[in-house]
MOPAC internal coordinates of N, CA, C and O (Angstrom, degrees):
PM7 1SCF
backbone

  N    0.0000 0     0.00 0     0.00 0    0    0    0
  C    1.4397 1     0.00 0     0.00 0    1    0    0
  C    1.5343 1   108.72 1     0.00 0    2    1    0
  O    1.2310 1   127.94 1   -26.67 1    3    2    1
  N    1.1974 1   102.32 1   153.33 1    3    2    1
  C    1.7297 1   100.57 1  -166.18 1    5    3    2
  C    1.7426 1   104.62 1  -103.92 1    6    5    3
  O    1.2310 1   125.15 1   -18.56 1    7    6    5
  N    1.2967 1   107.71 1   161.44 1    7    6    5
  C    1.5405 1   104.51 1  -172.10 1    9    7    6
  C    1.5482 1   116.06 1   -57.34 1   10    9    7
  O    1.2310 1   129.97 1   140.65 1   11   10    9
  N    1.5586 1    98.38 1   -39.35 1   11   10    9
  C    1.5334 1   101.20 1  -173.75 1   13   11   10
  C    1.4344 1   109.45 1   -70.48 1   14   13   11
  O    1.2310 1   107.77 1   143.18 1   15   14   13
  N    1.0471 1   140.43 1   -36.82 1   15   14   13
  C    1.4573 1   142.65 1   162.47 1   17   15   14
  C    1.6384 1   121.83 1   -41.91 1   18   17   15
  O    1.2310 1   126.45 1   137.05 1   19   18   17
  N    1.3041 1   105.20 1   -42.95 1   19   18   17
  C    1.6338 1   120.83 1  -167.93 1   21   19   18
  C    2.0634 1    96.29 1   -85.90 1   22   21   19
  O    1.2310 1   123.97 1   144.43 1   23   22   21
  N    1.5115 1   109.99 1   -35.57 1   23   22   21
  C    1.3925 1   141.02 1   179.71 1   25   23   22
  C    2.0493 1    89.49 1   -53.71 1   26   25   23
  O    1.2310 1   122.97 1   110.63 1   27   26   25
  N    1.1060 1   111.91 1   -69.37 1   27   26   25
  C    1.3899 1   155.47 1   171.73 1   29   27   26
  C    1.7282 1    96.06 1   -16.00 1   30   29   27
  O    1.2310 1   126.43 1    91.24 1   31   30   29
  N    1.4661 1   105.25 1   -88.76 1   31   30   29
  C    1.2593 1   108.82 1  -159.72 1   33   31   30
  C    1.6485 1   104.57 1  -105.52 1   34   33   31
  O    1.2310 1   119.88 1  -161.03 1   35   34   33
  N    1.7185 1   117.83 1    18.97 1   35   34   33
  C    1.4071 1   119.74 1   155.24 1   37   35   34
  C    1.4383 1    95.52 1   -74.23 1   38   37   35
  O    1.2310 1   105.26 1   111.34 1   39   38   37
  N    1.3674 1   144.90 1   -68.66 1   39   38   37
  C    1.6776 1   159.55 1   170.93 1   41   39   38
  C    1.5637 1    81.93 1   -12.73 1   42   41   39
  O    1.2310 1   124.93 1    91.01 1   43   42   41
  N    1.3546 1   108.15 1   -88.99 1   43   42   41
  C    1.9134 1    98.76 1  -168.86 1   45   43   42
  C    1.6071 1   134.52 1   -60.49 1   46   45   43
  O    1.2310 1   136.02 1   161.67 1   47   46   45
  N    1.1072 1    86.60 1   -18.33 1   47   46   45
  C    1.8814 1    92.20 1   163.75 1   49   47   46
  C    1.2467 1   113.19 1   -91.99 1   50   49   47
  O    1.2310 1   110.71 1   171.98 1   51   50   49
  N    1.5295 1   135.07 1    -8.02 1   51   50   49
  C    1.0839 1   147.30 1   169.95 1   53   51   50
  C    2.0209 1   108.64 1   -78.53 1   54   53   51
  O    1.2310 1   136.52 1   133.84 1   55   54   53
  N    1.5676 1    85.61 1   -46.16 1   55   54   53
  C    1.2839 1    60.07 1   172.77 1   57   55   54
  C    1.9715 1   118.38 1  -113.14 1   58   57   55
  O    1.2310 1   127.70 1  -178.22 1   59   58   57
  N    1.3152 1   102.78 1     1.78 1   59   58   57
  C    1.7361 1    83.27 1   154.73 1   61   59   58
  C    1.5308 1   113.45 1   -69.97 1   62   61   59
  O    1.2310 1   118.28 1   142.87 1   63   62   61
  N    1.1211 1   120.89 1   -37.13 1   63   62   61
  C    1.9611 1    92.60 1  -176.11 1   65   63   62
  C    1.3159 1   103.39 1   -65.56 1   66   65   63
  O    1.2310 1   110.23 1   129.74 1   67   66   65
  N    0.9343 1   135.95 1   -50.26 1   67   66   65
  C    1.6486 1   140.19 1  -158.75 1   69   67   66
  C    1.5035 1    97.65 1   -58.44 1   70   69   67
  O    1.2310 1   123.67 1   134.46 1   71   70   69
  N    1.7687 1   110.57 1   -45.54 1   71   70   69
  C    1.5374 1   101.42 1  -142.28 1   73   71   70
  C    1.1536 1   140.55 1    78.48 1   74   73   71
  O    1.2310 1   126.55 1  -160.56 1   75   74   73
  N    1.2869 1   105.01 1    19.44 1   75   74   73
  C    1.8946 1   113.78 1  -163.03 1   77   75   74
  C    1.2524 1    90.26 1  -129.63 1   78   77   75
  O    1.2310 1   107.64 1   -60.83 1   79   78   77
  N    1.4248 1   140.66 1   119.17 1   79   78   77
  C    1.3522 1   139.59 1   123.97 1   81   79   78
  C    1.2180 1   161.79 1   -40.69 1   82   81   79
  O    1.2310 1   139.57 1   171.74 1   83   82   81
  N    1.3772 1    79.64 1    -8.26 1   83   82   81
  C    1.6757 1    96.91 1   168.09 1   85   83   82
  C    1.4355 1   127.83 1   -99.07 1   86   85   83
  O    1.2310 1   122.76 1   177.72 1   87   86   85
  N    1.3390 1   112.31 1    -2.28 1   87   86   85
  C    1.3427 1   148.86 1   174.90 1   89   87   86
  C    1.4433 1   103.35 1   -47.66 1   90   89   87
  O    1.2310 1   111.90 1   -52.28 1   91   90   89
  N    1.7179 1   132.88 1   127.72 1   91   90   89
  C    1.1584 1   118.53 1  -169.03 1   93   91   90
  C    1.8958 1    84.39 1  -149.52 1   94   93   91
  O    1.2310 1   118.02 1   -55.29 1   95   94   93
  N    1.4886 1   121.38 1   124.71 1   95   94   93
  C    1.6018 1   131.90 1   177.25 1   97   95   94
  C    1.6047 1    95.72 1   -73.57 1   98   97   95
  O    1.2310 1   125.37 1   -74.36 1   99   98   97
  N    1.2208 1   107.29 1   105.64 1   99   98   97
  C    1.7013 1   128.96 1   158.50 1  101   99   98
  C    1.4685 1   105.73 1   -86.71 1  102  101   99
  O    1.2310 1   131.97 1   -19.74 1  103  102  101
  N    1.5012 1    94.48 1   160.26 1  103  102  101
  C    1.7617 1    86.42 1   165.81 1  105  103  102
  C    1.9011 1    97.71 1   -94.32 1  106  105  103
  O    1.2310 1   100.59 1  -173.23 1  107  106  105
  N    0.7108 1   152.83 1     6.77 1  107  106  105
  C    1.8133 1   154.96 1   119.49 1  109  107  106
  C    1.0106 1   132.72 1    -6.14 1  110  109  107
  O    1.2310 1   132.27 1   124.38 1  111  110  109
  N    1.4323 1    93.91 1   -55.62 1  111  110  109
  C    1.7265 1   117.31 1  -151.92 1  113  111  110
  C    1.7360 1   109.33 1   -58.96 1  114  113  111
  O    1.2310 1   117.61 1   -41.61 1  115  114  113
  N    1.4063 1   122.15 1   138.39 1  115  114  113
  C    1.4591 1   123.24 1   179.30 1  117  115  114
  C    0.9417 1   113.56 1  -112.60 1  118  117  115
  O    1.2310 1   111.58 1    11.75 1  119  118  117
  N    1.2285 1   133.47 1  -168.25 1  119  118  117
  C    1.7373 1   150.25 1   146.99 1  121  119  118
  C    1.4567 1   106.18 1   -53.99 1  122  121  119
  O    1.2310 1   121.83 1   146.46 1  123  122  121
  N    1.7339 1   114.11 1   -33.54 1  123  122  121
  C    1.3872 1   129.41 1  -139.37 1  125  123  122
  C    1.6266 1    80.32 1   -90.84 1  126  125  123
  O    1.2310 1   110.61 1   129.61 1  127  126  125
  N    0.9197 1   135.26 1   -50.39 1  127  126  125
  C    2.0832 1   155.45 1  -159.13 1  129  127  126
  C    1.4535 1    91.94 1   -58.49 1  130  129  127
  O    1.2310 1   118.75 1   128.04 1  131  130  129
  N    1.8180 1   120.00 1   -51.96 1  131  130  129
  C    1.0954 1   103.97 1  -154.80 1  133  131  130
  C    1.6248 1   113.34 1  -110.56 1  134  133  131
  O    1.2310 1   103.95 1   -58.04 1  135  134  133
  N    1.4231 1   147.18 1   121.96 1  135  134  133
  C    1.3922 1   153.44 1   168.42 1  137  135  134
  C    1.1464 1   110.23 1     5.34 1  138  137  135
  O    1.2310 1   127.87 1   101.39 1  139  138  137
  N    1.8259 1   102.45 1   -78.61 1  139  138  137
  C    1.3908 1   121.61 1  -154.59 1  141  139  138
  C    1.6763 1   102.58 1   -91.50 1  142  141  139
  O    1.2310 1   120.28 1   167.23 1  143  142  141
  N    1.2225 1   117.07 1   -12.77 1  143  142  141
  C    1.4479 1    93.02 1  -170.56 1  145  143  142
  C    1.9139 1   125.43 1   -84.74 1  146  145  143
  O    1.2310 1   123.80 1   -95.04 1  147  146  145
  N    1.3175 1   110.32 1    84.96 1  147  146  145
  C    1.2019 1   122.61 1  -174.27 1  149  147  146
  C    1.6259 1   103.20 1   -77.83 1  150  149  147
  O    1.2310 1   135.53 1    19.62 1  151  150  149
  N    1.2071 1    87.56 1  -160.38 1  151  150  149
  C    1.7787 1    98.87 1   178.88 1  153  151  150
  C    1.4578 1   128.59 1   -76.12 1  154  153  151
  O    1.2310 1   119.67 1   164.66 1  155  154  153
  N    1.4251 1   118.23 1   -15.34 1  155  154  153
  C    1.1540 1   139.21 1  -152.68 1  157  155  154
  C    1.9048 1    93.87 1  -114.88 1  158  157  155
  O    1.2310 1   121.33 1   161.99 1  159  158  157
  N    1.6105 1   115.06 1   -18.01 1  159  158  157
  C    0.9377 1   129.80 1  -171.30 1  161  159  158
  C    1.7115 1   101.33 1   -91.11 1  162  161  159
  O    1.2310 1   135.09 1   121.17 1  163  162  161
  N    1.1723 1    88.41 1   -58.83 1  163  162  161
  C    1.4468 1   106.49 1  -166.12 1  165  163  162
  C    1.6440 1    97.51 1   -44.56 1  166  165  163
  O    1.2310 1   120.19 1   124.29 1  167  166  165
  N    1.0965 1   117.24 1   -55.71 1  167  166  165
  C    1.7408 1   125.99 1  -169.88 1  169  167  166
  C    1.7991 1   100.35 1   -52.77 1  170  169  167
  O    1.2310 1   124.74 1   120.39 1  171  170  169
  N    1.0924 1   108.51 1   -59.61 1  171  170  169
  C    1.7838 1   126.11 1  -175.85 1  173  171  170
  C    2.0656 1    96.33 1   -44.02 1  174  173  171
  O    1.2310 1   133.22 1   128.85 1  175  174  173
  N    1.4088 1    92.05 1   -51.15 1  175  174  173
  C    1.4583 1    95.55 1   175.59 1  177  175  174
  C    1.3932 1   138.52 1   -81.17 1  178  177  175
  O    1.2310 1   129.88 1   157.92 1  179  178  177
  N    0.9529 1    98.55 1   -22.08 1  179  178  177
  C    1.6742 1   116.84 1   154.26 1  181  179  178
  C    1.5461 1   117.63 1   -46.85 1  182  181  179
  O    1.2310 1   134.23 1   110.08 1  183  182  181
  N    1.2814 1    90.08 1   -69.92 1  183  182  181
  C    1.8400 1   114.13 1   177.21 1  185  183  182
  C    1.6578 1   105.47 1   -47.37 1  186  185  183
  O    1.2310 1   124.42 1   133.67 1  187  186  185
  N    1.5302 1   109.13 1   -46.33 1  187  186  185
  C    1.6167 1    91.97 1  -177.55 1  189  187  186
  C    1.0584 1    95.73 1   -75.37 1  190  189  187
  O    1.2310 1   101.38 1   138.42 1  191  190  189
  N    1.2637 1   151.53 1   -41.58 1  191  190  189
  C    1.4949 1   121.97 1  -141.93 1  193  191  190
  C    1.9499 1   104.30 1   -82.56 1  194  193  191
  O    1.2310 1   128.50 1   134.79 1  195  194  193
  N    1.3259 1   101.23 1   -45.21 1  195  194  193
  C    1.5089 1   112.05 1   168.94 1  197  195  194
  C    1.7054 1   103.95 1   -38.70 1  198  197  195
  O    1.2310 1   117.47 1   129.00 1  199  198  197
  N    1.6743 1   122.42 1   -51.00 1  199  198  197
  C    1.4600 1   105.68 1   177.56 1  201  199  198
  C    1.6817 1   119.47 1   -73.57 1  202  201  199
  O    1.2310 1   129.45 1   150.49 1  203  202  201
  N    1.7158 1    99.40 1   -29.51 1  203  202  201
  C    1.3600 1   102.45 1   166.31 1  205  203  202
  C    1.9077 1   130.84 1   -40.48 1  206  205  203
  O    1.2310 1   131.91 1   141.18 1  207  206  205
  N    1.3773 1    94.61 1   -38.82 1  207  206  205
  C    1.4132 1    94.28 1  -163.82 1  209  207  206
  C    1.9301 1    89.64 1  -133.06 1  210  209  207
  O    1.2310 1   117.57 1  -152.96 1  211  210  209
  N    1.2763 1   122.22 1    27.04 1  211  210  209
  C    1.4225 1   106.66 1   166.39 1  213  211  210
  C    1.4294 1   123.92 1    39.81 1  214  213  211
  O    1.2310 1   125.46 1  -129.29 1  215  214  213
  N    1.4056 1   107.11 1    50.71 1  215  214  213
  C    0.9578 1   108.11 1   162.48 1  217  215  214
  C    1.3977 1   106.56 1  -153.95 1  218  217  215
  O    1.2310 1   115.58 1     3.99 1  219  218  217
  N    1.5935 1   126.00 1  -176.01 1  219  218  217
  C    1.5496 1   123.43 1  -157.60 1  221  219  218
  C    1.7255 1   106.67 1  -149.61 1  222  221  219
  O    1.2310 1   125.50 1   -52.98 1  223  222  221
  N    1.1597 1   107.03 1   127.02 1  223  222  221
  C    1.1732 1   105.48 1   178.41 1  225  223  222
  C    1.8806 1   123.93 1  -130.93 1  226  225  223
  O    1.2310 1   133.72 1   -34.90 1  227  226  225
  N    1.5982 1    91.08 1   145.10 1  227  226  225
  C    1.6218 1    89.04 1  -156.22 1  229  227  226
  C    1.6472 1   107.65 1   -85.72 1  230  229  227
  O    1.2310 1   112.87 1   -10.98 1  231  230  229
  N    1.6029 1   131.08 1   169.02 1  231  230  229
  C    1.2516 1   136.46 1  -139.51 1  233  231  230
  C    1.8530 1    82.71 1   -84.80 1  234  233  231
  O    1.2310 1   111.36 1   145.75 1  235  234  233
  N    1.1308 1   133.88 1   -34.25 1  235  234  233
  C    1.4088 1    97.06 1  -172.30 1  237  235  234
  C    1.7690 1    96.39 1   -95.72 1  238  237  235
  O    1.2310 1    92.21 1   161.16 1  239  238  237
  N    1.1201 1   164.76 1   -18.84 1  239  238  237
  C    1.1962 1   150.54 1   126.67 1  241  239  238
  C    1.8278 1   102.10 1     4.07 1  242  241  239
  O    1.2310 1   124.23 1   120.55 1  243  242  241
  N    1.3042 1   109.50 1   -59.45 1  243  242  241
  C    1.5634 1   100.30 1  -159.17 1  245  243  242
  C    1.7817 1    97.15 1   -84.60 1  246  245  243
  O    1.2310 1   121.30 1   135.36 1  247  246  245
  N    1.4525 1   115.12 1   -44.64 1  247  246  245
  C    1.7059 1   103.46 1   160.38 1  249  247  246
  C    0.8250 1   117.71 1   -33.15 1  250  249  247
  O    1.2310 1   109.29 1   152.79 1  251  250  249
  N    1.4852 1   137.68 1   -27.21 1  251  250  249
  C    1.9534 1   116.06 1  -171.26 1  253  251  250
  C    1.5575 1   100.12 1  -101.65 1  254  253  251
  O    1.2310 1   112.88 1  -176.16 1  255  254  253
  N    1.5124 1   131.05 1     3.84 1  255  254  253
  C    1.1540 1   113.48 1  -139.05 1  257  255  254
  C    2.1704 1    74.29 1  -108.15 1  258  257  255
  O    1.2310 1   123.86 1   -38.28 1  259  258  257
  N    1.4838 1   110.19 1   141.72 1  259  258  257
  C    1.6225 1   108.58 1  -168.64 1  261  259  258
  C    1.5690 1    76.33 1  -125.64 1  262  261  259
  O    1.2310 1   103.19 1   176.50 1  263  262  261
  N    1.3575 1   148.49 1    -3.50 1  263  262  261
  C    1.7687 1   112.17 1  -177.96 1  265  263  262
  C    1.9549 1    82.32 1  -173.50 1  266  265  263
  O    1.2310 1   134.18 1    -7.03 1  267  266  265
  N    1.4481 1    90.19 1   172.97 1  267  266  265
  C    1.6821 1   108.69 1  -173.92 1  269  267  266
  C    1.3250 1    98.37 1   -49.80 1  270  269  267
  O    1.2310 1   116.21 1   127.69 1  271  270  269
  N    1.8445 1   124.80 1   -52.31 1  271  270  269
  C    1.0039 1   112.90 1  -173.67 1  273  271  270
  C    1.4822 1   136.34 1   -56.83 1  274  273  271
  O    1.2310 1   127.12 1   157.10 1  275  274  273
  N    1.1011 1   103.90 1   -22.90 1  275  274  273
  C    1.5938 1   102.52 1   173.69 1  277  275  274
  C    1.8231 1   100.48 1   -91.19 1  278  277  275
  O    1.2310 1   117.20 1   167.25 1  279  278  277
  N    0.6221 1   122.93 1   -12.75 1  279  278  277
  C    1.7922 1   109.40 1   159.98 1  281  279  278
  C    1.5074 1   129.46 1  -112.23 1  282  281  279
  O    1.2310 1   132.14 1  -155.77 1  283  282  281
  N    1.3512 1    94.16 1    24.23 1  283  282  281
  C    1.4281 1   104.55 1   156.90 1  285  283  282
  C    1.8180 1   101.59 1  -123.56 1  286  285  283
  O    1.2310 1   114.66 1   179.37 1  287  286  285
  N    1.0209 1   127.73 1    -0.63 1  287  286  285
  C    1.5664 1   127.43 1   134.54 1  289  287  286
  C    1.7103 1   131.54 1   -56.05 1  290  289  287
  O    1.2310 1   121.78 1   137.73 1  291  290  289
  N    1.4150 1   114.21 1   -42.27 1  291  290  289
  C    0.8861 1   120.39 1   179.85 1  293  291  290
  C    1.3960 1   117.10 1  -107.08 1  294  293  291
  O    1.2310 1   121.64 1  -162.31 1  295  294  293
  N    1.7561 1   114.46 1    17.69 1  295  294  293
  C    1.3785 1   122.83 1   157.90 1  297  295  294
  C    1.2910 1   120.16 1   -79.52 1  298  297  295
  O    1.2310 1   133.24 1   135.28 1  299  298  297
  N    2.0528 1    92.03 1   -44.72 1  299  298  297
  C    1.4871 1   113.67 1  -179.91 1  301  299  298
  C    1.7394 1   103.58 1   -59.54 1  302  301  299
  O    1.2310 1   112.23 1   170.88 1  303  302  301
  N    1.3765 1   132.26 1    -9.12 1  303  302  301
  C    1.7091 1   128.79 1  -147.28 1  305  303  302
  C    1.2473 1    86.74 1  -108.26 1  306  305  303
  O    1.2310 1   116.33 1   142.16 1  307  306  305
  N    1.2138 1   124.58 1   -37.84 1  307  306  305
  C    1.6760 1   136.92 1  -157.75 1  309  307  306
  C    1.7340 1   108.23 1   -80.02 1  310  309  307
  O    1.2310 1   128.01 1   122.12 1  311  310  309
  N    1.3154 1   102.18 1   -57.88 1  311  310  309
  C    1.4723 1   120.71 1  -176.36 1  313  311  310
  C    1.5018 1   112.63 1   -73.38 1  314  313  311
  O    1.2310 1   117.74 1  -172.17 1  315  314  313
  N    1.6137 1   121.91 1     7.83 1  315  314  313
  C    1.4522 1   124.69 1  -148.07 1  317  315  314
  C    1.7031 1    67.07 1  -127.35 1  318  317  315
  O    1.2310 1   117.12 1   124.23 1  319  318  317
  N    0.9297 1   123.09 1   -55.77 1  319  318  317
  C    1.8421 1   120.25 1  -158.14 1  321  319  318
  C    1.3993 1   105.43 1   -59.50 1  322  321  319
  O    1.2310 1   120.10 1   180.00 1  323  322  321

């Protein structure tokens, strides 16, 4: 899968949990960037993207992960295997 694709439908799963449309997946982007995304968020968002792109990722995988860009690396790693 190519970055811009994975780039692609992080933006729309980004912004159905949020609800915000103006919401755009950088490789930048934090917890810190966005309002609503607390802890309770973060999990809800996790879950879509894992159903988004069929794949699953384990609790220290997501500990190392600090912004979109590193989990849209390890979307691209997942979906490549």
């Amino acid at each position: 899968m190519q970055q811009a694709e994975i780039y692609e439908r992080l933006t729309q799963t980004l912004r159905d949990v949020f609800d915000d449309e103006s919401l755009v997946a950088t490789p930048e982007l934090t917890a810190h960037d966005v309002k609503e995304w607390d802890s309770v968020n973060h999990i809800t968002l996790v879950v879509a993207i894992e159903e988004e792109f069929g794949v699953k990722f384990k609790t220290a995988e997501l500990e190392k992960m600090k912004n979109v860009g590193q989990m849209a690396e390890a979307i691209e790693k997942k979906t490549a295997a």
